[in-house]
C-alpha positions, 0 to 999 in steps of 0.5 A: 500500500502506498500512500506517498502519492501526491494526488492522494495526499492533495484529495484528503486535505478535505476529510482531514480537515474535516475530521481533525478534533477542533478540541485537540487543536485548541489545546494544542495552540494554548500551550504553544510558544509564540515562536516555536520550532517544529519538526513534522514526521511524513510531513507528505506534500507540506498540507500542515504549513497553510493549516498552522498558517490558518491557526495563528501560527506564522513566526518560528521554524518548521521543518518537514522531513518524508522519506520520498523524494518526489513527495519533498519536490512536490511540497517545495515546488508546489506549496509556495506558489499556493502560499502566494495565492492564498495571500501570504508573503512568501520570501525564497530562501536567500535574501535578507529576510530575518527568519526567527530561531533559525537553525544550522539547516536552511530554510527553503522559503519563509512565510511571515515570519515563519521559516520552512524547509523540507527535507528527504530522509527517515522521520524517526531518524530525524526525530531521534536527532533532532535535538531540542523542539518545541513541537513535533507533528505526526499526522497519519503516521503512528500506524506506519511505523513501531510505537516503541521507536516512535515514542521513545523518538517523540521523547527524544526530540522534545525540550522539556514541556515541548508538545507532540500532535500527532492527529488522525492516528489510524485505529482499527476501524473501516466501515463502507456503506450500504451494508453488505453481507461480507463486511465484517470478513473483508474488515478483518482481513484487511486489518490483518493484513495490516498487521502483518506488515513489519511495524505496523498497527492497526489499532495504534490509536489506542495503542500510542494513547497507552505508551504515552499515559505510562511516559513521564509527560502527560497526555493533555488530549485525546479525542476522536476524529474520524474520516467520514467521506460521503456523498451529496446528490450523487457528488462527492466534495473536491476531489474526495471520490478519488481519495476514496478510489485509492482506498478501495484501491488500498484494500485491494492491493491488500487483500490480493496478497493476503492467503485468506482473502474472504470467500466473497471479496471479488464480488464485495469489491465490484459492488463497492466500485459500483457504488462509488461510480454510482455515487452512493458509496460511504467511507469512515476510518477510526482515528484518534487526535493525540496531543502530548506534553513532555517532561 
């Protein structure tokens, strides 16, 4: 299954944005300095820059780190001209412009006075690395790799009373509608199949709350914030009925591979292709909203 496609990562800024908790945010920037330095693991196509923007945070350093290098030349070329647009001023890397709490690895460009770069390499590496940060962003990517490791990596690059949130964390639902007979059994070997893959966890949300609970810090929020993906009049929004092909797409991929594959899958995935083309196909995946204060 992969995800680091940059199409996919564009048509579910919608339902993020939809399912993100507004009480887990709130708590979040009540707790924030006015300047923070920010580390993003899988920070995809840079889709939490103009979403901090839009929070009120636009003075620090943020920096995104994803392991695939098209999707980092995606964000750098893509986001700042979308910037521009959406009103902000955008300065390249380069001029004179003072950047607050800089650090030794360069801005690619700054917006306000927020300065932002991207980067390819492997998120855990960079968090473990990373030094002293204000706050780190995990954004559906708990359920991608060890919890332990994840953690103890969180952990490592906070300073004391730096904040970790970590939003849309996958746990362990993946419910389509109208029902169908096969429902149950091609959830569960989809989540097998999930779990079968090295480092992944199907129920990470509830997983990561317990790891974080038992820690020396506390875990300030949690609430739910699902992906609910739905048509209107036979329409889906923006371009969320591709977002919900590549699901399906996801499940497919999965379950091609899995040795016990429900009896009735082929016949439960033509209905579910039929329903999307038919507009009439409903999607929700179970997640948790995350934010954690170190020591």
């Amino acid at each position: 299954m992969k995800h680091a496609r940059p199409r996919y990562l564009e048509s579910k800024r919608t339902v993020d944005a939809r399912a993100r908790s507004p009480r887990v945010r709130d708590r979040l920037l009540a707790e924030l300095p006015d300047e923070p330095t920010i580390l993003e693991a899988g920070c995809g196509t840079g889709a939490t820059v103009p979403q901090l923007l839009s929070w009120g945070v636009d003075a620090g350093r943020y920096r995104g780190i994803d392991t695939d290098e098209r999707i980092v030349s995606f964000a750098r070329e893509v986001r700042p001209p979308a910037l521009r647009r959406a009103g902000h001023t955008v300065t390249v890397a380069g001029t004179d412009r003072p950047v607050s709490r800089a650090t030794a690895s360069p801005p690619d460009f700054a917006v306000e006075d927020l300065s932002i770069s991207f980067e390819t390499g492997d998120a855990l590496d960079a968090l473990e690395s990373a030094g002293s940060v204000d706050l780190v962003v995990a954004q559906s990517f708990a359920d991608l790799v060890p919890l332990d490791r994840f953690v103890s990596a969180i952990e490592s690059a906070l300073r004391p009373g730096g904040l970790a949130y970590l939003p849309l964390t996958f746990d362990g639902g993946t419910i389509f509608q109208p029902d169908h007979p096969d429902d149950a059994a091609v959830e569960r070997a989809y989540h097998a199949a999930i779990d079968d893959a090295p480092g992944r966890d199907v129920r990470a949300g509830r997983h990561l709350a317990d790891k974080l609970r038992k820690r020396d810090g506390d875990l300030l929020a949690m609430a739910s914030s699902d992906w609910v993906v739905r048509p209107q009049d036979g329409r889906y929004r923006a371009d969320e009925r591709y977002f919900l092909a590549q699901i399906l797409g996801f499940v497919a991929g999965a379950l091609s591979e899995a040795a016990d594959a429900p009896e009735g899958f082929d016949s439960w995935l033509s209905t579910r292709w039929a329903q999307l083309d038919a507009g009439t196909l409903l999607y929700v995946a179970h997640q948790y909203d995350l934010l954690y204060r170190a020591q």
